[in-house]
C-alpha positions in Angstrom: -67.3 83.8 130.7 -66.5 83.8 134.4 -63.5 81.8 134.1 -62.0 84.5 131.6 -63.4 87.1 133.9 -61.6 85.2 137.0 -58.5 84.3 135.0 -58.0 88.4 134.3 -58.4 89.5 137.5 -55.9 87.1 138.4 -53.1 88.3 136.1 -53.7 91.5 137.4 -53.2 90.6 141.1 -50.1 89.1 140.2 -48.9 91.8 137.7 -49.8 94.5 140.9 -47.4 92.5 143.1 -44.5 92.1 140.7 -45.0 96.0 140.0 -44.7 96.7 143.9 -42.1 94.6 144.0 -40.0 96.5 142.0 -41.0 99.8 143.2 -39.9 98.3 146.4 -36.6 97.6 145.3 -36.2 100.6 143.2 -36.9 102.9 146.4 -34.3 100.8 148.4 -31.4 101.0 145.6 -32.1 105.1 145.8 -32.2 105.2 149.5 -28.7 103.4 149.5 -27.4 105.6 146.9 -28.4 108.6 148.6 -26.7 107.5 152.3 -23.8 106.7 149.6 -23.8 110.0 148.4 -24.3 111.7 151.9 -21.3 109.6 153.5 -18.9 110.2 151.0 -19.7 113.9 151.1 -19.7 114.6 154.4 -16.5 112.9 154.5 -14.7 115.2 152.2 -16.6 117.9 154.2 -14.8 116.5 157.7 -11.6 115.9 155.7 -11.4 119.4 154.7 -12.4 121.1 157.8 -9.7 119.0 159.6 -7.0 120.0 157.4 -8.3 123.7 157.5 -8.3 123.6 161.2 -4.4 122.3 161.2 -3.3 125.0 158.9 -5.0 127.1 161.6 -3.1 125.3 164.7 0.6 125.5 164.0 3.1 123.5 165.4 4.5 123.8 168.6 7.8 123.0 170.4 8.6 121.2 173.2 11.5 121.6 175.6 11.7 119.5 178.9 14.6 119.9 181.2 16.1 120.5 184.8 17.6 123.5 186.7 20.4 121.4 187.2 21.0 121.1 183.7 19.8 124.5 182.2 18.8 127.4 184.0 15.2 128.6 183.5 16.2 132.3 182.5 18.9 130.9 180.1 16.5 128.6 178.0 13.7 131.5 177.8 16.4 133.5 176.3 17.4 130.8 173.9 14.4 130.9 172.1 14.8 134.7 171.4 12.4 136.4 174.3 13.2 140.1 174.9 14.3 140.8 178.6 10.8 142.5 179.4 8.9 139.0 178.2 11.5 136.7 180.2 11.0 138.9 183.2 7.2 139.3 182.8 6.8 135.3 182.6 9.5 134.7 186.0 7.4 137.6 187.7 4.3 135.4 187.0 6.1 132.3 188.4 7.0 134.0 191.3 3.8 134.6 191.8 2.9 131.0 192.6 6.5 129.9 194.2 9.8 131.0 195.5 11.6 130.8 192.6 14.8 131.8 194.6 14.2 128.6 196.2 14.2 126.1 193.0 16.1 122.6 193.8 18.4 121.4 190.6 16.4 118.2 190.5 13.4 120.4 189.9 12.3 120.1 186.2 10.3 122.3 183.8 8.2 121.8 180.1 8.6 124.9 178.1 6.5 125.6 174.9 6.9 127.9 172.4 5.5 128.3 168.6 7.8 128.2 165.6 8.2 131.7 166.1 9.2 131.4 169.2 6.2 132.8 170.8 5.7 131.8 174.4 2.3 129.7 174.9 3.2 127.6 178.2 5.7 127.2 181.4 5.0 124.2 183.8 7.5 123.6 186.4 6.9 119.8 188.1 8.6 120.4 192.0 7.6 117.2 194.4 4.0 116.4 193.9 3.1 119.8 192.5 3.4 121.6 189.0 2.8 125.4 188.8 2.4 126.7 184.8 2.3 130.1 183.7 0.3 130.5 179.9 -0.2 132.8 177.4 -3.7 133.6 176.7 -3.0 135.4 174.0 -1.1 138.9 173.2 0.7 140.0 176.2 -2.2 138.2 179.0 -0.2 135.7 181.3 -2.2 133.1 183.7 -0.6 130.8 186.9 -2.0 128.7 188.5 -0.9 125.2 190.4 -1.6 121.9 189.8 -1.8 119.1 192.3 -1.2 115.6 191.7 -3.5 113.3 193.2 -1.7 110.6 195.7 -3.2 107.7 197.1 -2.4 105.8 200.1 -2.8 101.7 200.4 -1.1 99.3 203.1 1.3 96.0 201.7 3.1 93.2 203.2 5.7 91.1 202.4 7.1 88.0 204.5 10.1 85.8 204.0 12.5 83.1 204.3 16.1 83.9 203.8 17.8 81.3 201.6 20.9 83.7 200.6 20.8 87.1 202.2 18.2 89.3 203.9 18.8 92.1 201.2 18.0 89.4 198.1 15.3 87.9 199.5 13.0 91.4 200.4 14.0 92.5 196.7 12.4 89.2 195.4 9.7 89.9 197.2 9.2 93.8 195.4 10.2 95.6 198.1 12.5 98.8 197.2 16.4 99.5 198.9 15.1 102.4 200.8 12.5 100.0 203.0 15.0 97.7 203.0 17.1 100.0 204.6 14.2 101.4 206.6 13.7 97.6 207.8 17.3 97.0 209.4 17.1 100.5 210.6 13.7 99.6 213.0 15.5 96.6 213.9 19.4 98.0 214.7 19.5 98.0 218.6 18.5 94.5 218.8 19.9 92.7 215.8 23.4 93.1 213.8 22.5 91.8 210.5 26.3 91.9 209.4 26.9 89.0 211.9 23.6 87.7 213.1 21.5 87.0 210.0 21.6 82.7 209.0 19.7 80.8 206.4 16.4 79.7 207.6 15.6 83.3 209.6 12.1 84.5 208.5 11.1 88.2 208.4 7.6 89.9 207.8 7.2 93.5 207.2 3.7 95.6 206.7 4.2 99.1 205.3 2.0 102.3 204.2 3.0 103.5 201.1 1.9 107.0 199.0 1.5 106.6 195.4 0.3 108.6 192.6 -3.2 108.1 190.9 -2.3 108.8 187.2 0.8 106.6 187.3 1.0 104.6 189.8 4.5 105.9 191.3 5.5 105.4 194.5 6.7 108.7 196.7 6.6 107.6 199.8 6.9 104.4 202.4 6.4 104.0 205.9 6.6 100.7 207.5 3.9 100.1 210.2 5.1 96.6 211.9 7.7 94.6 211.2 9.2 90.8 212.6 12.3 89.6 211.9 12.7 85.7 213.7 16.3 83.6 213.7 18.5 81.5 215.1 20.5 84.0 216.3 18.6 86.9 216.7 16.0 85.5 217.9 12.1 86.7 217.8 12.0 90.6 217.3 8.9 92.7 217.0 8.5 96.2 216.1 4.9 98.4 216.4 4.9 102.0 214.5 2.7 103.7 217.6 2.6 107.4 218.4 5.4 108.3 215.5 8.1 105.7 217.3 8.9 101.6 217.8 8.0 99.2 220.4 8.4 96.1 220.9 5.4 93.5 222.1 5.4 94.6 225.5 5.2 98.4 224.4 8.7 99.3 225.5 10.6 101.7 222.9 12.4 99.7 220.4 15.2 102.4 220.6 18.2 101.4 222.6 20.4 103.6 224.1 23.3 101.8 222.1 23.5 100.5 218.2 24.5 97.1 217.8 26.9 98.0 215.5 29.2 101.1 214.7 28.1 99.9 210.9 25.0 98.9 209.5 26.1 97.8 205.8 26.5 94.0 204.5 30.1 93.2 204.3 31.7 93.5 207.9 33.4 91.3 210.0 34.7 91.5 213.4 38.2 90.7 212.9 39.4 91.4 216.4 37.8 91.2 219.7 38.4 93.2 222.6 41.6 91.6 225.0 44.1 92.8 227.3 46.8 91.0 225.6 46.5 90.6 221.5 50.1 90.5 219.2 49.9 93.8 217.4 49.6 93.0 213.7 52.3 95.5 212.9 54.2 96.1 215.5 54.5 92.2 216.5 54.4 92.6 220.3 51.7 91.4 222.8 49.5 94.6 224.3 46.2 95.7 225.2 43.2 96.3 222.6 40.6 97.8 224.2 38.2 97.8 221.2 36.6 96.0 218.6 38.1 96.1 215.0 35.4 95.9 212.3 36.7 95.2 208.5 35.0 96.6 206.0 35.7 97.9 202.4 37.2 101.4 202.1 34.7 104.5 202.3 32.1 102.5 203.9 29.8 104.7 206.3 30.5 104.7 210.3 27.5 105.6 212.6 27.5 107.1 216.0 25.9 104.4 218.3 24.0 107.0 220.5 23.1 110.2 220.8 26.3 112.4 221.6 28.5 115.7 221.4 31.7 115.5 219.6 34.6 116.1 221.8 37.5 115.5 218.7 38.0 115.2 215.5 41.5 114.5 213.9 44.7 112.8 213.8 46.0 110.7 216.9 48.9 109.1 216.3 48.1 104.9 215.5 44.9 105.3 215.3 45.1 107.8 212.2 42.1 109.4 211.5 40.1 109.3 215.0 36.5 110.6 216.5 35.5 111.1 219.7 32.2 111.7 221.0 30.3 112.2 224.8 27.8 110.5 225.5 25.0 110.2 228.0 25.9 108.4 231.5 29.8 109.6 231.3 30.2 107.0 228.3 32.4 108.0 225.3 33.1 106.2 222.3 35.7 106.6 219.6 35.9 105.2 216.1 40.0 105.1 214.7 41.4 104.5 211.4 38.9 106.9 209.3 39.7 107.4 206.2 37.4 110.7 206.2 35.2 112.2 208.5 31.5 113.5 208.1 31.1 115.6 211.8 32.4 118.5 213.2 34.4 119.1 216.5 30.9 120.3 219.1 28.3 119.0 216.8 25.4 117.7 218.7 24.9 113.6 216.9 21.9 111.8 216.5 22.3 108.0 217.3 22.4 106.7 213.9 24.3 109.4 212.1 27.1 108.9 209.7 30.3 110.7 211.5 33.0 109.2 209.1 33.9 106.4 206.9 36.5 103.4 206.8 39.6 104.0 206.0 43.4 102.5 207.1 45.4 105.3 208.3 47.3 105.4 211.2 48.8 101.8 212.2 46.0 99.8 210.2 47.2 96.5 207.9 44.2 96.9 206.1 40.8 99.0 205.9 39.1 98.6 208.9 37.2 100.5 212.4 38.7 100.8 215.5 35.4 101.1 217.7 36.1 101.6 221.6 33.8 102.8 224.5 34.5 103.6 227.8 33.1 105.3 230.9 34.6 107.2 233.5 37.7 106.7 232.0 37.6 102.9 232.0 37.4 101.3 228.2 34.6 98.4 228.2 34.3 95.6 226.1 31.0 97.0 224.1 29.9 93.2 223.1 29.9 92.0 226.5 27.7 95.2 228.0 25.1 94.1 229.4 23.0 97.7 229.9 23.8 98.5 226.0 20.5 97.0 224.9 18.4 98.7 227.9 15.3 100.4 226.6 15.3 104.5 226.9 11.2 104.3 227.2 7.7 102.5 227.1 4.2 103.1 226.4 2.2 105.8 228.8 -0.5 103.6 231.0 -3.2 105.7 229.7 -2.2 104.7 226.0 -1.5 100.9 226.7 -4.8 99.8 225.4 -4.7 101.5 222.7 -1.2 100.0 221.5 -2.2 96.6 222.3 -5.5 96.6 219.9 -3.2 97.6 217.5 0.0 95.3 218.2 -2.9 92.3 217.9 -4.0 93.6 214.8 -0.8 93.6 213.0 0.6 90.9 215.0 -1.6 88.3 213.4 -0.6 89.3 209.8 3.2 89.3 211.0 2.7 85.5 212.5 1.5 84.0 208.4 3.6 81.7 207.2 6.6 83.2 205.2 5.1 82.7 201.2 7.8 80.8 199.0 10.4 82.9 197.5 8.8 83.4 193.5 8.0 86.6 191.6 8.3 90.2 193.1 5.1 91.1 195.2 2.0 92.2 193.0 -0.8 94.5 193.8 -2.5 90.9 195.1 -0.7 92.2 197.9 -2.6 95.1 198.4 -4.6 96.4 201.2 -6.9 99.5 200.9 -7.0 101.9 204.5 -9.7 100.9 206.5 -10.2 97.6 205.8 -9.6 94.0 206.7 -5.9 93.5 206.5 -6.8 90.0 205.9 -5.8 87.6 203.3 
């Protein structure tokens, strides 16, 4: 009897646990159906809301364009504004900015509905855009949005294997440093005759760049080297807004190497008191220095100067002269144009004309001459033309030096192999150890 009492009790247990087994799986087979059900509704729910909510945002449209290209006040009418709206949106502009004073390569975003209802203005000037929106009805905000910039430091170093110019654009760096480079180095080096394979250059520049996109808007370079053959080992230290050299004199002479900066001249005649005149086939003077260079390239005064003529005289064609300090003039023939005015005050550097071959020229070239007192010089053999106009203050010569040595030793690295443009491996942050 106790084994049939046992044996019951049994089946039982085991009938109890198949029974909660299948509650078990019953209750889990709802549950999921449920959370089914749930999903698949609240999907159509969020499905429909979003399509109700784009019926209730219309479409827009998007114009972007320049002054240059269209005028503001002409593409405001184009989309079919009465004259009071037009003049109630340019009022609210003016508000925020001379508007009299828009550049052409200023650029706006206008936005309109299909009906051609104004919702948004934003004109982009420089780092800065200024919008005027509508609110709603007839209620018109401004305001002015700046874009973030960021400043970092970066270096590039060299070794020219083909030209100066190719070798700093394999290494990133953009025509306008380039530029900027030869510029900082033009009283002591002519890199039209004085550049060889084998020179090495290192440069170190601060350069402005916007957060959101990364683009660069502005470069200054900080220190520069440029070592060769020829030229020899040149420093230049950005201290107190001008360029010295290592022992803290100006880097600014009082004379330009060169009458012209660009790639692509060569002295063709030198100066001599007794050369056969190409065209007129007779032995005579030339007291200058003839540069060839391809027509229309840019002439620059080699100091700082007033400009005593400007015109025609006779062989020389198209002719400049200009007064300079210490009773020097100098004169630039054969012009094909001319970029200065008769008693405008030049800055050494400036562009006064370009080459041409008028007058008694065989071919496009500049006739470049200086004299003083009267008596022409030859301007490659002047010894005082590379004198420096200044130096460092006593009281600030401590200062300079900590920074020459800090730059100095960055300048010094050896010139990296000529690969891939520079990356943002090259990258120093302001403040910290320009080290790499």
């Amino acid at each position: 009897m106790a084994s049939k009492i046992k044996s019951f009790f049994s089946a039982c247990y085991r009938g109890y646990h198949k029974i909660k087994e299948i509650i078990f799986y019953f209750l889990l087979a709802a549950i999921i159906a449920c959370g089914v059900f749930i999903y698949v509704k609240d999907k159509e729910i969020k499905e429909k809301q979003m399509q109700e909510d784009m019926n209730a945002f219309p479409s827009v449209d998007v114009q972007q364009d320049s002054f240059e290209s269209t005028p503001l006040y002409t593409r405001l009418e184009q989309t079919g504004m009465d004259k009071q709206q037009i003049l109630a949106i340019i009022n609210k502009l003016d508000g925020i900015m001379q508007t009299r004073k828009l550049r052409k390569q200023d650029s706006y975003m206008l936005v309109t509905d299909p009906d051609g209802v104004f919702k948004l203005l934003v004109v982009t000037r420089d780092l800065s855009r200024y919008y005027v929106a509508n609110l709603g009805g007839e209620h018109l905000v401004a305001g002015i949005i700046d874009i973030e910039v960021k400043t970092r430091i970066r270096t590039a170093r060299g070794e020219i294997r083909n030209s100066l110019f190719n070798s700093m654009r394999s290494k990133g760096m953009e025509v306008p440093l380039i530029v900027a480079f030869t510029d900082v180095f033009s009283w002591n080096i002519d890199f039209n005759t004085e550049t060889r394979n084998g020179d090495t250059y290192s440069v170190i520049w601060e350069e402005d760049y916007t957060a959101a996109t990364n683009l660069v808007v502005d470069q200054r370079i900080l220190a520069a080297k440029y070592e060769g053959v020829t030229a020899g080992k040149n420093y230049a230290f950005n201290f107190d807004d001008d360029f010295f050299d290592q022992d803290g004199k100006v880097s600014k002479r009082m004379f330009l190497k060169s009458p012209i900066s660009f790639k692509g001249v060569r002295i063709t005649s030198r100066f001599s008191l007794s050369r056969m005149h190409p065209i007129l086939r007779i032995r005579r003077p030339h007291l200058g220095i003839d540069y060839a260079a391809p027509m229309g390239t840019p002439v620059e005064a080699v100091a700082d100067g007033v400009v005593k003529f400007v015109g025609k005289k006779g062989g020389f064609g198209n002719y400049i002269e200009i007064d300079n300090a210490n009773n020097y003039t100098t004169c630039y023939g054969h012009l094909k144009g001319f970029n200065v005015t008769t008693g405008e005050k030049v800055r050494q550097g400036k562009v006064v004309g370009f080459v041409g071959m008028t007058g008694l020229a065989t071919g496009p070239h500049l006739d470049f001459r200086i004299r003083q007192n009267g008596k022409y010089m030859d301007f490659l053999a002047m010894h005082n033309r590379n004198s420096s106009v200044g130096e460092i203050p006593a009281d600030k010569m401590e200062e300079f030096k900590k920074t020459r040595d800090r730059f100095i030793n960055i300048l010094d690295l050896k010139p990296e192999p000529e690969t891939a443009p520079a990356t943002d491996d090259d990258d120093y942050e302001l403040g910290g150890d320009m080290t790499e």
